[in-house]
C-alpha positions in Angstrom: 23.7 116.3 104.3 27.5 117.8 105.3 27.8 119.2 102.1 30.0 122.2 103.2 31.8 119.6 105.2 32.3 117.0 101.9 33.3 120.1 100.0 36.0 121.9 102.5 37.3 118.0 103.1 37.8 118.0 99.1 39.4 121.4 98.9 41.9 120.3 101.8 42.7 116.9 99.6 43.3 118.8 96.2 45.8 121.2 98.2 46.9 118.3 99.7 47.7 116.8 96.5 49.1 119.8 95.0 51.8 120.3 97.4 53.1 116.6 97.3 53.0 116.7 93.3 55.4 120.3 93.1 57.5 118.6 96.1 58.4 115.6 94.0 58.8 117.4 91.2 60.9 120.3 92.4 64.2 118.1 91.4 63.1 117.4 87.8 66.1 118.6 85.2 63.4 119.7 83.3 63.8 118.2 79.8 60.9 116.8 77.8 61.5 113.1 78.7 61.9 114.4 82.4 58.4 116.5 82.7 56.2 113.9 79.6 57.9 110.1 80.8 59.6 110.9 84.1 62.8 110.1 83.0 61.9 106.8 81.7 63.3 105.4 84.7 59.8 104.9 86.7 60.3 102.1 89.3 57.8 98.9 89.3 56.2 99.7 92.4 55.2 103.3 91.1 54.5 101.9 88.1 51.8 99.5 89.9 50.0 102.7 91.8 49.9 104.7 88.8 48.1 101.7 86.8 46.3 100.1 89.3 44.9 103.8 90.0 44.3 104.9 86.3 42.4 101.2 86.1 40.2 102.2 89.2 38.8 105.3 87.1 35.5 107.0 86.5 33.8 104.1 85.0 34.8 101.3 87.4 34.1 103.1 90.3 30.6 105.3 89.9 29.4 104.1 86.6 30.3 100.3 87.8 28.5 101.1 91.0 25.8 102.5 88.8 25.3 99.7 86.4 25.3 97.1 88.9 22.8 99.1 90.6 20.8 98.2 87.9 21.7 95.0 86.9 23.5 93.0 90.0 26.7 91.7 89.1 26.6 92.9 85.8 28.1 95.5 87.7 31.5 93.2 87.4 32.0 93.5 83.5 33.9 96.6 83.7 36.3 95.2 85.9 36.5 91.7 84.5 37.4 93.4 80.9 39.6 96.3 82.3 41.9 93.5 83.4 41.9 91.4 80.3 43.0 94.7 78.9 46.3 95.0 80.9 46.8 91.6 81.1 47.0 91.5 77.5 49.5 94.5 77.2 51.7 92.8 80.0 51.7 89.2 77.8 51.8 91.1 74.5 52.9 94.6 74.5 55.3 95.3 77.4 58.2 94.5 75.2 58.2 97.6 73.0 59.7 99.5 75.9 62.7 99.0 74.5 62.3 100.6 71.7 62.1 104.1 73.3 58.7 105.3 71.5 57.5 108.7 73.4 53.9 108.3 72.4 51.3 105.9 71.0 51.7 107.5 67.1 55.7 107.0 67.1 54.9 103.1 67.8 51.8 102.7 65.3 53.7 104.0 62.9 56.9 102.4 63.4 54.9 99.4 62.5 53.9 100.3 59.0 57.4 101.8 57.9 57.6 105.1 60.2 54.8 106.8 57.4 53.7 109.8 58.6 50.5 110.1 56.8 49.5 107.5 59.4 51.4 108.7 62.1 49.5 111.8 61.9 46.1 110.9 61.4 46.7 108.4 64.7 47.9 111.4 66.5 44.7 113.5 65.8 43.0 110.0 67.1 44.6 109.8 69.9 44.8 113.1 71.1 40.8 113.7 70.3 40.9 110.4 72.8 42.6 111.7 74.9 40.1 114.5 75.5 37.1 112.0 75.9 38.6 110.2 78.3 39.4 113.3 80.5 35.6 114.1 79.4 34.4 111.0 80.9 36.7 111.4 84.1 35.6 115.1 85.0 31.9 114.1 84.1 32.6 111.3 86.2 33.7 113.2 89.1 31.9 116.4 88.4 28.3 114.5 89.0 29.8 112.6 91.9 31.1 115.7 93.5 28.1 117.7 92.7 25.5 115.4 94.8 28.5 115.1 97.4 28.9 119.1 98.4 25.3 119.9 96.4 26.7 122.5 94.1 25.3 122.9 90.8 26.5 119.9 88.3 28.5 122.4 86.3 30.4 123.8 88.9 31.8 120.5 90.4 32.3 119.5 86.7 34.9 122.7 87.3 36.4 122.4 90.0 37.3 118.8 89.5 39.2 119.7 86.2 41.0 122.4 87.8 41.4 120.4 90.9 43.6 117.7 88.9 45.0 120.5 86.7 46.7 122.3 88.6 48.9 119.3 89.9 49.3 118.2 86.7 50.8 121.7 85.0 52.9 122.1 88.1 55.0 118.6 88.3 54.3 117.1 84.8 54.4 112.8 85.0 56.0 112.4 87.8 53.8 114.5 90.1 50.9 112.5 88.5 52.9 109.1 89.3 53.3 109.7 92.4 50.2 111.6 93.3 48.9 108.6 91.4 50.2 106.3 93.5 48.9 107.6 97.0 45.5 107.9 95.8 45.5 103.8 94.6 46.3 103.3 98.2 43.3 105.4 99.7 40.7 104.2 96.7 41.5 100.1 97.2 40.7 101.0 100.9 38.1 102.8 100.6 35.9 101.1 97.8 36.8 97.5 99.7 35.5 99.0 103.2 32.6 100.6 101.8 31.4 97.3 99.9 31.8 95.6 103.7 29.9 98.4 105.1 27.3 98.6 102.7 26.2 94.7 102.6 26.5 95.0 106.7 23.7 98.2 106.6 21.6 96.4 103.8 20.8 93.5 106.5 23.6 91.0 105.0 24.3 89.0 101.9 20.8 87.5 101.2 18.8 90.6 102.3 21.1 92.7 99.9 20.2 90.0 96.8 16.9 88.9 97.6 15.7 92.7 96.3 17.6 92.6 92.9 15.4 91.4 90.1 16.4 87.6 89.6 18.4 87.9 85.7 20.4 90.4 87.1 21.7 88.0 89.8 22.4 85.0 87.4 26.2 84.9 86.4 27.1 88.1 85.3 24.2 89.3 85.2 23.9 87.6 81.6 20.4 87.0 82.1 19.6 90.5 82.3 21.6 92.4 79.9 22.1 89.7 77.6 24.7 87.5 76.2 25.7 89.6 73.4 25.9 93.2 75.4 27.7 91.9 78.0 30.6 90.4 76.3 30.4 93.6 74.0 30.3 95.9 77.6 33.8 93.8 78.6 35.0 93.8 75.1 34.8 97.4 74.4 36.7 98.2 78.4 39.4 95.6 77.7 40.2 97.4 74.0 39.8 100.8 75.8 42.7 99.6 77.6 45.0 98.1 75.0 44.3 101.1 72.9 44.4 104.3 75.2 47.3 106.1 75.1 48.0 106.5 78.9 48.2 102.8 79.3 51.1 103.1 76.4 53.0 105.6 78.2 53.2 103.7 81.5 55.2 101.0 79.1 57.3 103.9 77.4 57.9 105.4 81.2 59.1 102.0 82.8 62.3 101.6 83.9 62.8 98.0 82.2 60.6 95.7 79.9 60.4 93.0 82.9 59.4 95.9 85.4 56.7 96.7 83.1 55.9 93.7 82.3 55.3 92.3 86.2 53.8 95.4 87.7 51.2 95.3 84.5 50.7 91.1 85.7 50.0 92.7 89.1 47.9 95.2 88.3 45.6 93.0 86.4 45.3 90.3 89.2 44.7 93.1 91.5 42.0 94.7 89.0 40.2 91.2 88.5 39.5 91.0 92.7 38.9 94.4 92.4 35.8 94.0 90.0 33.0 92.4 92.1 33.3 95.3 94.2 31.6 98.1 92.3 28.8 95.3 91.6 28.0 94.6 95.4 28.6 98.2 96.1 25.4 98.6 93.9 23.4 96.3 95.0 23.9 96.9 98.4 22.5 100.7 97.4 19.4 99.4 95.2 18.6 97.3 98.2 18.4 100.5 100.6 16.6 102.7 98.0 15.7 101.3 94.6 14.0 104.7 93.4 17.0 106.4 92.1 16.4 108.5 89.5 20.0 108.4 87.9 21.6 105.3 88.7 24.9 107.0 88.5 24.2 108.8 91.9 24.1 105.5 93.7 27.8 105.6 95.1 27.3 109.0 96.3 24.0 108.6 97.8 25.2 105.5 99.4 28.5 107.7 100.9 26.1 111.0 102.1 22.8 109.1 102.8 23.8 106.2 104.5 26.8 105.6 105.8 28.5 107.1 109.0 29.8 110.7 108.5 33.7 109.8 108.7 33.0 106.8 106.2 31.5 109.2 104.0 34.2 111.8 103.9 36.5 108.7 103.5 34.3 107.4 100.3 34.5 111.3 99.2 38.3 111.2 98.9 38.6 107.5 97.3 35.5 107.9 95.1 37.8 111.5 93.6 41.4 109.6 93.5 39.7 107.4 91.1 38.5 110.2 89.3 41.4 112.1 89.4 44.1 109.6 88.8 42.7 108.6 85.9 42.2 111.9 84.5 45.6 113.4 85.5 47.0 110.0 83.3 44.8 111.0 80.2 46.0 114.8 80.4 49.6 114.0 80.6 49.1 111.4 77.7 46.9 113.6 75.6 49.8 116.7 75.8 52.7 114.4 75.1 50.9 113.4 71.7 49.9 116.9 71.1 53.6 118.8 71.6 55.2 115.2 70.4 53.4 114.6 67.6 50.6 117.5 66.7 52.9 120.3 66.9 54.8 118.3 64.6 52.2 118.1 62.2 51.9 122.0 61.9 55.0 123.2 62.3 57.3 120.8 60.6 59.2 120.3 63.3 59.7 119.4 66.7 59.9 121.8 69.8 63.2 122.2 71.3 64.1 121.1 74.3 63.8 124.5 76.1 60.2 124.8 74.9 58.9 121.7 75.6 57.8 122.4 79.6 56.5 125.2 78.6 54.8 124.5 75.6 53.6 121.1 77.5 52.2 123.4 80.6 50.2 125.6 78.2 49.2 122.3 76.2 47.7 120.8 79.5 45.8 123.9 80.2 44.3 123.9 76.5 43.6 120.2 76.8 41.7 120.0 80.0 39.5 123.2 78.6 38.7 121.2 75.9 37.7 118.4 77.7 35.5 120.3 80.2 33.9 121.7 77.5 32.6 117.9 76.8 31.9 117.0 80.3 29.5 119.7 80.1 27.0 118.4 77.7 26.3 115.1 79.2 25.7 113.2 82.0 25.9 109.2 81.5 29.4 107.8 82.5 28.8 104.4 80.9 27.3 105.8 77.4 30.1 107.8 76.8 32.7 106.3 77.2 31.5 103.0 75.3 30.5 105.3 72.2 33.8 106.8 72.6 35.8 103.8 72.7 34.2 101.8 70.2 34.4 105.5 67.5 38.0 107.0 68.3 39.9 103.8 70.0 38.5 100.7 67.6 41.0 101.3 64.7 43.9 102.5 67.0 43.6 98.4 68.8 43.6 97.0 66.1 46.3 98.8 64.3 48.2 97.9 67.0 47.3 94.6 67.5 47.9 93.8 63.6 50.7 95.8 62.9 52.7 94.4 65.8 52.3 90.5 65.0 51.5 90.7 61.2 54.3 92.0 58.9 52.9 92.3 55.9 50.5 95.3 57.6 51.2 98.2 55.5 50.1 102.0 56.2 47.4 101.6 53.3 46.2 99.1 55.6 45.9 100.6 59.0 44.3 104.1 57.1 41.7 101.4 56.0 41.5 99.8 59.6 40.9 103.6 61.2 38.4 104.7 58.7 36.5 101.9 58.7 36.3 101.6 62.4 34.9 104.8 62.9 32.5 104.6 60.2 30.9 101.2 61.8 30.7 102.3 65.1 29.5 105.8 63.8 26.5 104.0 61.5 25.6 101.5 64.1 25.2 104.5 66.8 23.2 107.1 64.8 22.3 105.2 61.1 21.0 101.7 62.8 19.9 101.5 66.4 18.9 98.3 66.4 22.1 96.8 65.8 23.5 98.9 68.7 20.5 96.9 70.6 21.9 93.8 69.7 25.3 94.3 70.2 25.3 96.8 73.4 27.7 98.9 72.0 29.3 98.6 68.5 33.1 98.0 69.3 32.5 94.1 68.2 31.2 94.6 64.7 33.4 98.2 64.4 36.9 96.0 65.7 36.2 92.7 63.5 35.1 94.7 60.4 37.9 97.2 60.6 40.7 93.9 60.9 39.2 92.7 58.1 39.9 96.3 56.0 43.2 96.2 57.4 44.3 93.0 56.4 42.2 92.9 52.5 43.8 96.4 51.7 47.4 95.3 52.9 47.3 92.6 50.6 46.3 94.5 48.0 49.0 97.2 48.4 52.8 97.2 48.1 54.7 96.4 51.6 56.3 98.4 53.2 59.8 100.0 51.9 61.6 100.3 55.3 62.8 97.9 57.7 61.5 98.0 60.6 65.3 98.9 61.9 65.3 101.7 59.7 61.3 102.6 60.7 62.9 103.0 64.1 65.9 104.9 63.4 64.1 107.3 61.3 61.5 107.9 64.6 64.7 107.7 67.1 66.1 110.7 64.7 63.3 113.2 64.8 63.2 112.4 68.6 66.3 113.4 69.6 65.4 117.1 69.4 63.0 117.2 72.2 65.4 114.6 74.5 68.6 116.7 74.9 68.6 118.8 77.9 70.1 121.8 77.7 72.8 122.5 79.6 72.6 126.4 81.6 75.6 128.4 80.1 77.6 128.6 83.6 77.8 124.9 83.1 79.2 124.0 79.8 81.7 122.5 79.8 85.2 124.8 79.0 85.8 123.6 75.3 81.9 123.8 74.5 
């Protein structure tokens, strides 16, 4: 194996991607909506490679490849319910664009009356989901990386947080846009070639199925996870989607609610062709060595062991944009809520816009630590990130999805829709085990039951008092603080 060669290609890539991020974000004014939403002015097409690569992320590219490694085209389910997911926030929440929300908290609580009880206990939410997300993405990226360059686990763990962290704390959103947007091109490339590639060096089509075990080719691979988990293993990626905060901040970033709203429709056709991919990638590797120990090592064993040397290096780049992207999207999310809405919750205020780079650049740095510090206690993509979803993210979809078509949804009700959540998901993954079995994950029984608090304890509770015009001008009012830029004193104006 090339290892030094996979790991000085790396190094040259992060630099790479370091220098373009600081040069197109050496021109940023450097106000909070500049360095945390670009400006809110982020064109469609940037808007399509900074979803379409935060889609392509650790999960649908090496735990995909993994899982259909083990069960065929079950291999597909990621993808299938990863688009669902933004197909459903470009039908049903594109529109809140124009309402100007910064981060996921402002608009979840602008839904039940701007209360801050709720607003706050959402933030904590999202920002703790924030950090497993980047968990999953450096986990992701660190195993990947670690059989790539054959370094120690915990060491690629590292220098894959600090390869997308340092871009990140330099050029704020629009570095990761942009950066973002690159690495979409060289990941749709590279996983389509290497599926080609990999069914051509398996001895074709039928040679490639004809080793699986028979369920796991039926459709789906239904046959051999089962009905239940595998409409549970879509569910829980499509509410991933609708409820993780860096999905919401491409809507806040956009530069219209119709660019949004088509690059979102794009993203999700793209994603849907995009999902049979990690599913043949997988088979193709089982068919060449079914004796795996970790099925999570089957993209990178299929990119060192197989495949020709400038393919490899290739599949080395692609298989860390998706990492990357995705992370780099999570971190930026996860310090928007904590100086936006955390910092709130402690100090009583918000930061002023002098502070906020800088308080946003030692956020990131904080945030990623944390997150590494996850990374390094396990080692299954797929597992963690469904336990995570259907725990932190089940209460924040449906508070969403309630509070924006339902009225009457009040912030008793969505406390009741969070708690809840958690508690089933937490019960079903360390109380009852064998309802995990059935389900495959518990995001099902955790989103139905939690709707279901939501909607009893709303109707058993006084509505809300504020309009939801005056919910948004009470948000619009505390924001204001951390949008004005501040003009240098050489260039007031004379009667400043």
């Amino acid at each position: 194996m090339n290892s030094h060669l996979f790991l000085g290609t790396f190094f040259v890539y992060i630099v790479g991607m370091i220098l373009f991020g600081w040069w197109i974000s050496r021109n940023d004014r450097g106000s909070g909506d500049d360095f945390l939403l670009g400006g809110r002015g982020v064109p469609i097409f940037l808007t399509i490679g900074t979803t379409v690569a935060t889609m392509v992320g650790t999960g649908s590219s090496m735990g995909a490849v993994g899982f259909g490694y083990a069960n065929g085209w079950g291999g597909a389910l990621y993808g299938i319910g990863g688009a669902i997911g933004v197909l459903l926030l470009a039908l049903c929440f594109s529109g809140v664009r124009r309402l100007r929300f910064m981060t996921m908290s402002e608009e979840l609580s602008y839904y039940v009356g701007a209360n801050r009880i709720v607003r706050n206990v959402v933030a904590l939410l999202i920002y703790v989901a924030c950090i497993g997300w980047l968990g999953a993405h450096i986990l992701g990226g660190g195993l990947y990386l670690a059989w790539m360059a054959d370094i120690p686990a915990w060491q690629a763990k590292l220098i894959v947080a600090l390869g997308f962290g340092v871009y990140c704390v330099i050029g704020g959103y629009m570095a990761v846009v942009w950066t973002d947007t690159v690495q979409a091109i060289v990941l749709f490339v590279g996983f389509f070639l290497m599926a080609g590639v990999a069914v051509v060096d398996a001895g074709g089509f039928s040679a490639m199925t004809s080793s699986m075990d028979p369920a796991a080719l039926s459709f789906l691979g239904v046959d051999k996870i089962g009905l239940i988990p595998a409409i549970s293993l879509s569910a829980v990626i499509a509410v991933g989607v609708l409820s993780t905060p860096s999905f919401r901040q491409r809507i806040y970033s956009g530069a219209s609610v119709g660019s949004v709203r088509r690059s979102f429709l794009v993203t999700g056709v793209l994603y849907m062709a995009f999902s049979i991919v990690p599913a043949i990638i997988g088979m193709a590797t089982y068919a060449l060595n079914p004796n795996l120990e970790n099925t999570n090592f089957a993209f990178p064993y299929l990119a060192t062991e197989v495949l020709p040397l400038w393919l490899g290096l290739l599949l080395l780049v692609a298989g860390l944009s998706a990492t990357m992207s995705s992370a780099s999207s999570d971190a930026i999310a996860g310090v928007t809520t904590l100086i936006r809405d955390v910092y709130v919750l402690f100090k009583g205020r918000a930061p002023s816009a002098g502070n906020v780079v800088r308080f946003s650049r030692f956020g990131l740095v904080f945030t990623i630590g944390l997150a590494l510090a996850f990374a390094l206690s396990s080692d299954n993509v797929i597992k963690y990130i469904t336990s995570m979803v259907s725990t932190v993210l089940s209460g924040l979809f449906v508070c969403g999805v309630l509070g924006r078509f339902w009225p009457r949804y009040n912030w008793q009700g969505a406390l009741a829709s969070l708690v809840v959540a958690s508690i089933t998901s937490l019960v079903m993954l360390y109380v009852m085990p064998d309802w995990k079995t059935f389900w495959g994950n518990p995001v099902i029984p955790s989103v139905v039951l939690s709707a279901l608090a939501g909607v009893v304890v709303s109707l058993l509770t006084p509505a809300s008092r504020l309009s939801a015009e005056q919910a948004l001008e009470k948000i619009s009012e505390e924001r204001k603080r951390m949008e004005a830029v501040e003009v240098p004193l050489g260039n007031k104006p004379a009667n400043a």
